[in-house]
C-alpha positions as CSV (number, residue, x, y, z in Angstrom):
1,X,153.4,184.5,165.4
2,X,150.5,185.6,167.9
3,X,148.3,186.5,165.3
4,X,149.1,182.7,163.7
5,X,147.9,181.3,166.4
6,X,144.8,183.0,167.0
7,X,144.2,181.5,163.4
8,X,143.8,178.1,164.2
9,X,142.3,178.6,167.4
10,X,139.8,180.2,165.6
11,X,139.7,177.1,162.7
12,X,139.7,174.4,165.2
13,X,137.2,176.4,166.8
14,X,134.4,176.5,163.9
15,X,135.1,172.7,163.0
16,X,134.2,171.7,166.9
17,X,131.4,173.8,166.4
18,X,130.1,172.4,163.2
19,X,130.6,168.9,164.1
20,X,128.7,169.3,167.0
21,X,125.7,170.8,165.7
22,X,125.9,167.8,162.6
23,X,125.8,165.2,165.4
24,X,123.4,166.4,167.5
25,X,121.0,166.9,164.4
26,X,121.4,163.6,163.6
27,X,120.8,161.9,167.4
28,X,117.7,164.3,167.6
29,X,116.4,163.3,164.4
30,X,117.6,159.5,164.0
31,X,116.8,158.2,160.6
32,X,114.8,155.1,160.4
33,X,115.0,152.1,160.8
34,X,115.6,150.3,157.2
35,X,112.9,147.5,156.6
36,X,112.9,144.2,157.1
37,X,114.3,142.1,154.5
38,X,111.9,139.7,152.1
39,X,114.4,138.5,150.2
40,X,113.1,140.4,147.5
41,X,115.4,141.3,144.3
42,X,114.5,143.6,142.0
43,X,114.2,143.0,138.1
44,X,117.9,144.9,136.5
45,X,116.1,145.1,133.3
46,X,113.8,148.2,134.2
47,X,114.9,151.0,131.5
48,X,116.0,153.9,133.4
49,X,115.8,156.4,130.8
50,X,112.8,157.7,128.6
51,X,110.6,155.2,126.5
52,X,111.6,154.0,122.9
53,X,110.0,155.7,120.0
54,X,106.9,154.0,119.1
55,X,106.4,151.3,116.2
56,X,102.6,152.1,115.5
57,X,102.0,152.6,111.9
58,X,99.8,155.1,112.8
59,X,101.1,157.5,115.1
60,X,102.2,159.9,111.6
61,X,98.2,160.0,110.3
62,X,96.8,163.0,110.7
63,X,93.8,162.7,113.3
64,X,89.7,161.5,112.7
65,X,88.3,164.7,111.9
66,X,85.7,165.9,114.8
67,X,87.9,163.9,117.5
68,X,89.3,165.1,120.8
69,X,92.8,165.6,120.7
70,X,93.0,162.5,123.5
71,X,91.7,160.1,121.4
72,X,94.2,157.4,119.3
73,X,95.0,158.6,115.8
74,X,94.3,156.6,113.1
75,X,93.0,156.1,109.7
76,X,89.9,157.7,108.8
77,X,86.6,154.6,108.8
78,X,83.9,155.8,105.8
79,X,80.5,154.4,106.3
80,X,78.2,154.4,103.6
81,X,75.2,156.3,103.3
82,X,72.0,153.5,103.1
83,X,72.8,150.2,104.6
84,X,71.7,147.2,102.5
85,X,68.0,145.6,104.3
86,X,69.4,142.4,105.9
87,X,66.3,140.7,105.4
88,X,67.2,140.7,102.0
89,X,69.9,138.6,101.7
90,X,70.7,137.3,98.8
91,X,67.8,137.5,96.5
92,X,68.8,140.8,94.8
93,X,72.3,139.4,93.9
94,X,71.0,135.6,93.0
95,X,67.7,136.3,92.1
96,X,65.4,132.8,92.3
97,X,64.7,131.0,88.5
98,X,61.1,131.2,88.1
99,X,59.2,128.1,88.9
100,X,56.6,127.0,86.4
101,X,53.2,126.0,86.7
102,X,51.4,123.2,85.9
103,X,47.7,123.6,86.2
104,X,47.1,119.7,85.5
105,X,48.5,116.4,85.3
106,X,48.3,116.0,81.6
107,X,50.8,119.1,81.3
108,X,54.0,116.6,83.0
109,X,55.6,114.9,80.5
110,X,54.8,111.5,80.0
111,X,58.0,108.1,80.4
112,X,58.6,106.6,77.7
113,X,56.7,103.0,77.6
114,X,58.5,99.9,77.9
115,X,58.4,97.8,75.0
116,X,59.9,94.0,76.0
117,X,61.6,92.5,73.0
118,X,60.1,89.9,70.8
119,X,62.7,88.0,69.9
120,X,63.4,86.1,73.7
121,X,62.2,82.2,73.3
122,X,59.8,81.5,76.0
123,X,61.3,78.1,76.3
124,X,65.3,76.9,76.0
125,X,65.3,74.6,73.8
126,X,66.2,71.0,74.8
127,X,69.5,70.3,73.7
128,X,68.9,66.7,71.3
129,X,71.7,63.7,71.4
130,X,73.3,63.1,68.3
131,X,71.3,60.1,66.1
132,X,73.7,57.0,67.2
133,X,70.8,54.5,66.8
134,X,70.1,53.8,70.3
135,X,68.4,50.9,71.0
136,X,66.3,49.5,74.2
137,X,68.2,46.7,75.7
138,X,67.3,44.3,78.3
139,X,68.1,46.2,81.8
140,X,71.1,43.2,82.0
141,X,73.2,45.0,79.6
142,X,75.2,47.2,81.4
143,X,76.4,44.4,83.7
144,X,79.8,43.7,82.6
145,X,82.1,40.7,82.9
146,X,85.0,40.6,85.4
147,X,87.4,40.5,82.2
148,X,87.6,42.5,79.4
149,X,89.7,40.9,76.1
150,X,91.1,43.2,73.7
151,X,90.4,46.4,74.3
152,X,93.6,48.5,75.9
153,X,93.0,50.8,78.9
154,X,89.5,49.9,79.3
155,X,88.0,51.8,81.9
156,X,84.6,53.6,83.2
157,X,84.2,57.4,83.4
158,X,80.3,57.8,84.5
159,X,77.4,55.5,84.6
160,X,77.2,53.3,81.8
161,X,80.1,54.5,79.8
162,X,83.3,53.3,79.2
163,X,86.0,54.5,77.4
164,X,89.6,52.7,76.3
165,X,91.8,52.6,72.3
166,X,90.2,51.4,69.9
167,X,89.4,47.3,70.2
168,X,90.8,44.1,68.7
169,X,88.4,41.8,66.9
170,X,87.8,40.2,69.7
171,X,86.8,43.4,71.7
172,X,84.5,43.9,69.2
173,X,83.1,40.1,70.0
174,X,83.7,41.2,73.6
175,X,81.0,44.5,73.2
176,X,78.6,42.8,71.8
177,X,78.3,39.7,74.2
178,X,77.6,42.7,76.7
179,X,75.3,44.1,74.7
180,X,76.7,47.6,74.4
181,X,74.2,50.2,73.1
182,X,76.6,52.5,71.3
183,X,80.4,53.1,70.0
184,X,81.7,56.4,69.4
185,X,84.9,56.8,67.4
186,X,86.6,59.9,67.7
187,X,89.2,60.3,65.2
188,X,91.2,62.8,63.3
189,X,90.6,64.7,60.2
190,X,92.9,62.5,58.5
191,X,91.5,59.3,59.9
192,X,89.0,56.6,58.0
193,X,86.2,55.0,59.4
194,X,84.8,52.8,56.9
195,X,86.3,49.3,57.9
196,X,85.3,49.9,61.6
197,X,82.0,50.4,60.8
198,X,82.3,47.7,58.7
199,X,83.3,45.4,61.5
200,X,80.2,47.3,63.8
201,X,77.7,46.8,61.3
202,X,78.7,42.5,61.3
203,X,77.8,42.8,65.1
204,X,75.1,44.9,65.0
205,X,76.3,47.3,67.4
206,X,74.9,51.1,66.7
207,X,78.3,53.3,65.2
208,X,78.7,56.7,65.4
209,X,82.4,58.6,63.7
210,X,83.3,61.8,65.1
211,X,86.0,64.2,63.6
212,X,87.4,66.2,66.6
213,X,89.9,68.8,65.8
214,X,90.7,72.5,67.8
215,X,88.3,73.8,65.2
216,X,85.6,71.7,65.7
217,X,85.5,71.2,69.4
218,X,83.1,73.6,70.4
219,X,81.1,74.1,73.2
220,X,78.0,73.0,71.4
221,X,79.4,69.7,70.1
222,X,80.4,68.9,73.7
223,X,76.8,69.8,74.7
224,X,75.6,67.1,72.1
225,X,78.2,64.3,72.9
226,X,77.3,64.8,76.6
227,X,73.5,64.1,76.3
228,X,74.0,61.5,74.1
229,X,76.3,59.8,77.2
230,X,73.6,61.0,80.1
231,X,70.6,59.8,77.5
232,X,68.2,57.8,79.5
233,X,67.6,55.3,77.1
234,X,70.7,55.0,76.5
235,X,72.7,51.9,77.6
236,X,76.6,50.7,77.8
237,X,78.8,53.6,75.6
238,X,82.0,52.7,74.5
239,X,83.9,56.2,73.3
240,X,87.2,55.1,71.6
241,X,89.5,57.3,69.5
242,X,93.0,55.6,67.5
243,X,95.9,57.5,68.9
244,X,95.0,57.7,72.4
245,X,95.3,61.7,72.2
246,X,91.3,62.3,71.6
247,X,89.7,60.5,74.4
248,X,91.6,62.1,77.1
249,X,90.9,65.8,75.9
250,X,87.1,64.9,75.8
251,X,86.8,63.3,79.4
252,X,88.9,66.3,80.6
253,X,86.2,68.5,79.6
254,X,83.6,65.9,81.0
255,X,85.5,66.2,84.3
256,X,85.6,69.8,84.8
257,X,81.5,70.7,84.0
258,X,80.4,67.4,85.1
259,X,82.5,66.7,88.5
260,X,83.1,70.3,88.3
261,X,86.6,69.7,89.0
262,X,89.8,71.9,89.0
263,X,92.1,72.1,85.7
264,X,94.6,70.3,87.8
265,X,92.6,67.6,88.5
266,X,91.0,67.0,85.8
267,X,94.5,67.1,83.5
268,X,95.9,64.5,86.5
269,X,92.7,62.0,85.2
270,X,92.4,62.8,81.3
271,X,96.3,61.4,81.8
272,X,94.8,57.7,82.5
273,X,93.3,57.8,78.8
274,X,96.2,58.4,77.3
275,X,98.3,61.5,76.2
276,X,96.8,64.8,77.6
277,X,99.2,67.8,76.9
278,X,97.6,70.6,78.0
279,X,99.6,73.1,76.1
280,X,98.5,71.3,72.7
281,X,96.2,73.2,70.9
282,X,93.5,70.6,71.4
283,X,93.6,70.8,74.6
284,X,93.6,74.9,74.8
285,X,90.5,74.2,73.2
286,X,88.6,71.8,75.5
287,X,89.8,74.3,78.7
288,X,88.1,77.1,76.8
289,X,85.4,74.9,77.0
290,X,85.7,74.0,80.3
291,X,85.9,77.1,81.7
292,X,83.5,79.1,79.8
């Protein structure tokens, strides 16, 4: 029992001791003093442990020969021997073609010489009216009276001509008191002239029969009918056709180069003559005409 407590005498002894000596180390040397705070975090994704294995394609090459063992490895560069001259360029690959030399002017060769052509007229010729017999009249004639007898839709398209059907026997009378110079009949294929010119010649009045079909009005019998019209001896006209189809394809074609008006407006006055249809194939004709 003694020699139990002697024991812990002895424990409780050594653990005085040791805490004495731990608490005096620590007052002597006091740790110190942490810092101040910055508010400073640092990063959580630092790696800890040892870097990854590298991805370099080359670290399994063998090294440059002659290099230290600190330099990178890599794949061996080969130079070659004799660099090219740079002021070369590129005239050993693409060599220059050879430029030829002409010691005179006589050695070029010579352009071919212009030769005009011979068969150009030096002058256009003058388009001539058709033969109606025109006639000078007294300056009086184209003066017309307020009335006109016998003669249906009588009316004037240009200076000094006049167009309508054809006339009664006492048109005819009616013309030559005026003293027209000229009456055109434009008629059909089928059509016969003879007793109107009959009835012309008995008046003395200058007669003139035109057949005027899709086949025949062309643009060079419109060129003749229209100087005959605009000739300036020419007095009073009187164009006329039977049917009252004729006369108002003509003036439409007279309307269009000489008024130069639209095919609208020209097919709204050819109307006033008499029957214009413009999908006939007479009047196809005359806008081929017209607008060439």
């Amino acid at each position: 029992m003694r020699t139990l407590k002697i024991l812990l005498f002895i424990a409780l002894l050594g653990s005085i001791t040791g805490c004495r000596g731990g608490c005096f180390r620590r007052l002597c040397n006091p740790a110190p003093p942490p810092p101040p705070s910055t508010g400073y975090i640092p990063p959580t994704d630092i790696p800890v442990g040892p870097p990854p294995a590298s991805n370099d394609p080359y670290r399994d090459l063998p090294p440059v020969p002659g290099g230290s063992g600190s330099q990178k490895k890599g794949a061996e560069l080969i130079l070659p021997e004799s660099m090219p001259n740079s002021s070369s360029k590129f005239e050993d690959t693409f060599p220059e073609a050879p430029i030829p030399k002409i010691e005179s002017k006589s050695e070029l060769p010579k352009e071919p010489e212009y030769i005009p052509p011979t068969n150009i007229p030096k002058e256009v010729p003058e388009v001539q009216p058709m033969d109606m017999g025109q006639k000078d009249v007294p300056a009086t004639a184209g003066k017309l009276t307020d009335t006109v007898v016998g003669i249906e839709r009588f009316q004037q398209v240009g200076p000094n001509v006049y167009t309508g059907q054809r006339a009664e026997l006492n048109g005819l009378d009616w013309l030559q008191q005026n003293q027209f110079g000229t009456v055109v009949y434009l008629m059909r294929a089928e059509d016969d002239p003879s007793s109107d010119q009959l009835q012309m010649e008995k008046r003395n009045l200058p007669f003139v029969a035109e057949i005027v079909t899709p086949e025949t009005l062309t643009a060079q019998w419109f060129a003749q009918f229209s100087a005959t019209i605009k000739h300036p001896k020419q007095q009073n006209v009187f164009v006329f056709d039977r049917a009252g189809d004729i006369v108002p394809t003509v003036w439409y074609i007279y309307y269009r180069q000489t008024d130069h008006l639209s095919h609208e407006e020209a097919s709204v006055l050819a109307k006033k003559f008499g029957t214009f249809d413009p999908e006939s194939k007479l009047a196809k004709a005359a806008r081929k005409i017209a607008d060439s």
